[in-house]
N, C-alpha and C positions, 0 to 999 in steps of 0.2 A: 504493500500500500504506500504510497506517496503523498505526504502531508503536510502542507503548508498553511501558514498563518495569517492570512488576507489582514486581519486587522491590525497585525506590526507592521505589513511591507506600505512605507511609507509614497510608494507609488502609485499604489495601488488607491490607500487612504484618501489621494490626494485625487482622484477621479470619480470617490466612491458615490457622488451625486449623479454625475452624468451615468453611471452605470444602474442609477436608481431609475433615472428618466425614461436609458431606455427599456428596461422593467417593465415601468410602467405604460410606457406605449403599447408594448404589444397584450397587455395584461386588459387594457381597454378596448383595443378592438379586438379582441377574443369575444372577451364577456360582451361587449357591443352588440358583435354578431348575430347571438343568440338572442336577443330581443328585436333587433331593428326591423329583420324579414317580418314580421307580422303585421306591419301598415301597409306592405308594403304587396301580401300574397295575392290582392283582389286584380290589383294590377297585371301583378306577372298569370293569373290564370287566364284574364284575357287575354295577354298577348303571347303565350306560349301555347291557348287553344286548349288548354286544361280543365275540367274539375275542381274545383277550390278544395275541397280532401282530398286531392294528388299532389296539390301545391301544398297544403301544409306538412308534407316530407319534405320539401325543402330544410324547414324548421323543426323536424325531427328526428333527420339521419343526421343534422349536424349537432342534436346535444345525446342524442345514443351513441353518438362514434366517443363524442368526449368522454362520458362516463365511463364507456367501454374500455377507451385506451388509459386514462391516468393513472391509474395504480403501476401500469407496467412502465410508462413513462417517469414516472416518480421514482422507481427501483433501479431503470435505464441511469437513470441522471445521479444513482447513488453510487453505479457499477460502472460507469464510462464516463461520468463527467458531467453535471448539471449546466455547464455553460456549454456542451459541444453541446449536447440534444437541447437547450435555448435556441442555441443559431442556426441547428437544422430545422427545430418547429416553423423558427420568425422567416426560413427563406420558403420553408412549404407553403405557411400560413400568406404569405405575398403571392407566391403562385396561384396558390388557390383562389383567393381574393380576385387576384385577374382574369383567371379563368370562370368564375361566377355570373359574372357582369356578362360575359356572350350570350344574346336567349339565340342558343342553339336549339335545345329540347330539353326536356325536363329530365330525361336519362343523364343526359352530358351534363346539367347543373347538376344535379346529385352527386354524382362523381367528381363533380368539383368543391362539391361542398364539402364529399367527406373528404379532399385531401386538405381543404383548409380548416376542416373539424382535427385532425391528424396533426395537423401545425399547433392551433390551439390548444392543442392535449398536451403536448411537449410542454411549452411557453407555461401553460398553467401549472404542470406540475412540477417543473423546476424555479418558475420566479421566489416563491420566499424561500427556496432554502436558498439561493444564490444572495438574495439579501442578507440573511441570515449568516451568514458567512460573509460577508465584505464589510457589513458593519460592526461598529466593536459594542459592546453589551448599552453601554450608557447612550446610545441611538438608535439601538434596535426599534426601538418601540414605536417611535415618529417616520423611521422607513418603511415600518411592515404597514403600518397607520396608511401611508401614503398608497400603499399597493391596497390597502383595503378601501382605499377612496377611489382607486382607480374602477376597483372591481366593482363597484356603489352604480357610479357615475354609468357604464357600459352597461349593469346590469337594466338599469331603470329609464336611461336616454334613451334608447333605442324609438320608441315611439315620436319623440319630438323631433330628435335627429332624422330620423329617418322620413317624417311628416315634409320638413324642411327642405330636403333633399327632394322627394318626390313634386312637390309643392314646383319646381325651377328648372329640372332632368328625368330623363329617363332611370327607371330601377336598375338598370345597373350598375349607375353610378353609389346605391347605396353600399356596395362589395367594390369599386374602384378608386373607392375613396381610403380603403387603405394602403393602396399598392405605394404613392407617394410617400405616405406616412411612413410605412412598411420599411421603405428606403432608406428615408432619413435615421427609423430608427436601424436598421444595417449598418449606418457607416457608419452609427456613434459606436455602436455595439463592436464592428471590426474593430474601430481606433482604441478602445476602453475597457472592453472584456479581459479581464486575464486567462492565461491557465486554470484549469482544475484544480481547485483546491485536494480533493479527493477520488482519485482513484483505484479502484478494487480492481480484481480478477475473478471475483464471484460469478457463478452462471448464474443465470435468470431462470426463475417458477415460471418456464413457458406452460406446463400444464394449470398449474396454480391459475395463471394471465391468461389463457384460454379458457378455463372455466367459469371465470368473470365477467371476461365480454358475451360467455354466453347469457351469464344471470343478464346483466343488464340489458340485452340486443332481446332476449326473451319477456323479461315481464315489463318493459317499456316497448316496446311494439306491441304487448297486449294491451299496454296503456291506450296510447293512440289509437290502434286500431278500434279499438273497445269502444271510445266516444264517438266513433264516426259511426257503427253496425251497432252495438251495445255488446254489454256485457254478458249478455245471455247466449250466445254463439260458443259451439263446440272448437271451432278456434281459437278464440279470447281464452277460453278454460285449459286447452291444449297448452297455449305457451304460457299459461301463467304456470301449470303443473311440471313443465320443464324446468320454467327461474326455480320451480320450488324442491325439486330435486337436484338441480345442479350445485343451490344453494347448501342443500347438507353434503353434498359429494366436495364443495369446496370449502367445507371448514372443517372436515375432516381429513382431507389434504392438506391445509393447510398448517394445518396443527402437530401433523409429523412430519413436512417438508422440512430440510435444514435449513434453507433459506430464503423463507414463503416471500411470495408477491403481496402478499398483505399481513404486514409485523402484526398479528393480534396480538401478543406481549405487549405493543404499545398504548394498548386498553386496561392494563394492568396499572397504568398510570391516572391515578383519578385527576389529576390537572388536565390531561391530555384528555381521555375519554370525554367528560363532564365538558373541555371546550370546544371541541366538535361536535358532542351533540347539540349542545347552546347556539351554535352559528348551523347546522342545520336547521333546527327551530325557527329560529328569526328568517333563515332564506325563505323556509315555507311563509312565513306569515307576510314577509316582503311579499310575497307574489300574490298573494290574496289580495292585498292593494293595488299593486301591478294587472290585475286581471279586471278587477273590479271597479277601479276609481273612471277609466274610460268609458264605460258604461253612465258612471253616473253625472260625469260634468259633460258629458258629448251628447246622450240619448234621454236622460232625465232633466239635466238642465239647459240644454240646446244648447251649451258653445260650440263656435269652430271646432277645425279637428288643431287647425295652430294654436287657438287660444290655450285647448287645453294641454296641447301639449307643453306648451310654455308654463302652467300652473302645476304641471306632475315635473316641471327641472327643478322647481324648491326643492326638492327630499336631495338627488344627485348633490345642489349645489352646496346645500347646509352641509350635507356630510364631508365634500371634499373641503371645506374651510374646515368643520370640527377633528375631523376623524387625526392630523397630523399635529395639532394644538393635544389635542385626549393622548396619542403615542408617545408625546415629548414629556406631560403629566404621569403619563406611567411609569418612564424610563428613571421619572425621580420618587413616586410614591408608591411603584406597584401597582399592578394591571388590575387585583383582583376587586377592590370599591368599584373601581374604575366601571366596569363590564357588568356588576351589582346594578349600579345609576344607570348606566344606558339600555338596561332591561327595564327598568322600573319606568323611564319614559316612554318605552318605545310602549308599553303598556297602556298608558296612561292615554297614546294614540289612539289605540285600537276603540278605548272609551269612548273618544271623541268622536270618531268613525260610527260607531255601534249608534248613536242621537243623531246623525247627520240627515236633514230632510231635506223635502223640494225646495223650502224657508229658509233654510240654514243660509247665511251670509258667507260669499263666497270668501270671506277674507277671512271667518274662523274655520272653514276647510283646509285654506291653504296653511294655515298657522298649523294645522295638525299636521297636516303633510310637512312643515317645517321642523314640529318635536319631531315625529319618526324618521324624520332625517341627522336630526341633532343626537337621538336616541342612539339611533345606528352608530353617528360619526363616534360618538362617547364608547360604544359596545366594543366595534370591530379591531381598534387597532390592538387594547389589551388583549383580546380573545385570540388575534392571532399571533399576538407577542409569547401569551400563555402556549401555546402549540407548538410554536417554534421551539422554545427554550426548555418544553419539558423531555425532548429527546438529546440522545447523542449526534453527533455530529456527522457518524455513519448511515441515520436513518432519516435524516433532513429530508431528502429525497423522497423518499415514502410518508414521513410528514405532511409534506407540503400536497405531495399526490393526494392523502387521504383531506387533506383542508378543503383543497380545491373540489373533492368528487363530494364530501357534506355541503359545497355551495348550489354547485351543479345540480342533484338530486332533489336541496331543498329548491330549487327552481321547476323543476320538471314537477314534483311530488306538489308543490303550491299552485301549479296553474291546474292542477289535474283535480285537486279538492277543492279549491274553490271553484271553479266554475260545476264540479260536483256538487257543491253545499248548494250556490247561490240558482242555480235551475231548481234543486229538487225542492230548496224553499222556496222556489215562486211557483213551479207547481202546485206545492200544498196550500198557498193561496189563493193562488187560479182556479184551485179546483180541477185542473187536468195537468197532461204532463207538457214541459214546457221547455225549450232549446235555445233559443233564443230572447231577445228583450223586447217587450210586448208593449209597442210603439202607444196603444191608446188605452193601456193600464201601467201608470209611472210610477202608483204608487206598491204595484205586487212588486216595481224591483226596491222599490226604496224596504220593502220588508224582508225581500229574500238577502237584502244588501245589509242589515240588521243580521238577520243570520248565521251571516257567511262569518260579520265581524265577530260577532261572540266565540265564534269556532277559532277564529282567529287570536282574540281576546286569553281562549284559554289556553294554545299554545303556548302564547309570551308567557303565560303567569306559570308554565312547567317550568320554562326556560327561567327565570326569577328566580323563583324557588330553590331549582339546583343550583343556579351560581350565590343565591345566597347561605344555602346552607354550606358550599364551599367558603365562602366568606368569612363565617362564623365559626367555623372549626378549622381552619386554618393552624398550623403552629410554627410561625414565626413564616421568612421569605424563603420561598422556594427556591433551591441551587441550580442555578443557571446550567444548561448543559455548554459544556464546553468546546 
């Protein structure tokens, strides 16, 4: 193994920002990605001649291919080098971007999506441990802070941004708009990346990493599929009974592999365990809002599709100010209050959300979309300072893989239950079953919108709960991994 010290080599120290920047470049338009296609499907089905459920695989082979690959990408980047598989994600991740923007046909975009889903899975499962390593303990907290702003910002803009864009160009400027970027972050990253901190000679859990992307690629194609036929289909049952076997064949593999694709020992770690579940939690409850606030300022209260997107960039914007001010707070008082408070507001949102009516003044909406922004900002950067620094320096890699796949999953897992909760409460008000939002009854959504929130509501107060009772029985600061 070959092991060196990013945080003494005073060359390295002296770059360690631009090497943050470009970080965070591609850590944005990754997570971007993933939300922006969805303003944007109505479009590309008429002009690709599609089905609007054919096009929303656009949107779905690109967060199935992610979940699928990060675990083995995170293990890649712990066994060869988490800055070589970075610069091979950030140059697929461009490629594919290029290749998306052609409407060739919806075959050729798929295929290009998942090679820039493939880019994305690299970039996401090695940016924090590469942070994690270049910066020295007392800034950890304000870098990972920043990449948890970036990941905020990407997760949640996609609908404005991408409104904006459509609103001036053709769709496939919303996937050409990072090939530029893409670039610029290239050359920073050529000039400023160092060497490998670490690298091993370990072989890779290919059975382990095949048995995962089966779980994933199996009970999330039941997912999708499921909503578009239902769930009642000997299909839908098929693959879910697959994840659900493959699921015990892989943790029973994994548990006697020597050198599993997914460290379960690392769960043995209640800092570690407790903060991945916490930041899965909040992902799900983020999308609940993500799902449901376009509904309610676009079809309940008739703004544009710009107005509103501009009133859903509060949440992105508050957190990318809070989220690096809360990192720099930790790095001097400890992450653990820290992530305690940014639960208890984001809470306190969901309240605010749960009373919101057709009356409700548009200026105490957006104030709440501002706490759950300021909430998050406060949450993320301890939560992921905690995840980082509870492992070794060998398993940064697979840390950061398992961080990034609780954000992804709470993504995928929160768009899927809430638009589950908020149909099947507006159904139970409608009195029938119901798919959509029901232009000349506003007020069955403002109930099934009430609904969704409390489901929402009690999430966050799991999420609370555990990191408070983490809080409170704490004994003394946790030892940094070194």
């Amino acid at each position: 193994m070959a092991v060196k010290n990013f945080a003494a080599d005073p060359q390295i120290q002296k770059h360690r920002w631009w090497i943050l920047i470009a970080v965070c470049l591609f850590t944005f338009m990754s997570t971007l990605d993933g939300s922006i296609v969805n303003i944007a499907l109505p479009v590309m089905s008429q002009d690709l001649k599609i089905p609007m459920n054919q096009a929303e695989w656009v949107v779905s082979v690109y967060l199935i291919a992610i979940c699928a690959l990060l675990l083995l990408f995170g293990k890649l980047g712990d066994t060869h080098g988490k800055i070589r598989i970075f610069k091979i994600g950030s140059v697929l991740f461009t490629i594919g971007s290029l290749l998306c923007g052609f409407s060739v046909s919806l075959p050729f975009l798929l295929i290009a999506r998942a090679v820039q889903a493939i880019g994305a899975a690299m970039t996401m499962a090695t940016n924090s441990g590469i942070i994690t390593e270049v910066f020295p303990f007392n800034e950890r907290g304000r870098a990972l802070g920043m990449i948890g702003s970036f990941v905020a910002l990407g997760s949640i803009a996609g609908p404005g941004v991408g409104g904006i864009i459509l609103a001036h160009l053709s769709w496939g400027y919303i996937f050409w708009i990072n090939v530029p970027i893409g670039i610029v972050a290239l050359l920073i990253g050529h000039q400023i990346l160092p060497q490998d901190i670490t690298v091993t000679k370990a072989t890779i859990d290919g059975r382990g990493a095949g048995l995962f992307g089966l779980i994933m690629v199996s009970v999330f194609a039941g997912v999708f599929v499921g909503q578009e036929i239902g769930f009642n289909q000997p299909i839908i049952w098929g693959l879910f009974a697959i994840g659900l076997v493959a699921v015990v064949v892989f943790v029973r593999w994994e548990l006697k592999a020597d050198d599993p694709i997914l460290a379960l020992k690392l769960f043995k770690n209640k800092r570690f365990a407790i903060s991945i579940l916490c930041a899965f939690l909040i992902f799900v409850a983020n999308f609940f809002f993500n799902v449901i606030s376009p509904f309610y300022l676009e079809n309940a209260r008739g703004m544009a599709a710009n107005y509103a997107g501009y009133a859903l960039m509060t949440f992105p914007i508050v957190q990318v100010v809070v989220a690096p001010i809360a990192g720099a707070i930790s790095d001097k008082i400890g992450p653990e209050l820290l992530t305690f408070v940014g639960l208890v507001l984001i809470s306190i949102s969901q309240v605010g959300y749960m009373f919101a009516g057709l009356a409700t003044p548009l200026w105490v909406f957006m104030g709440f979309i501002g706490l759950v922004g300021f909430g998050n900002g406060i949450f993320m950067a301890p939560n992921n300072t905690i995840v980082m620094s509870s492992v070794p320096v060998k398993d940064l890699g697979v840390a950061g893989g398992i961080n990034a796949l609780a954000r992804e999953l709470g993504m995928i897992i929160g768009i899927s239950v809430a638009t589950t909760v908020l149909f099947s409460a507006m159904g139970h008000y409608a009195g029938h079953r119901v798919t959509a939002y029901l232009p000349k009854q506003p007020q069955v959504f403002i109930d099934g919108m009430h609904v969704a929130f409390m489901v929402s509501l009690a999430i966050c107060l799991v999420a609370t709960v555990i990191t408070g009772w983490r809080l409170f029985h704490r004994h003394g600061p946790a030892k940094a991994a070194a």
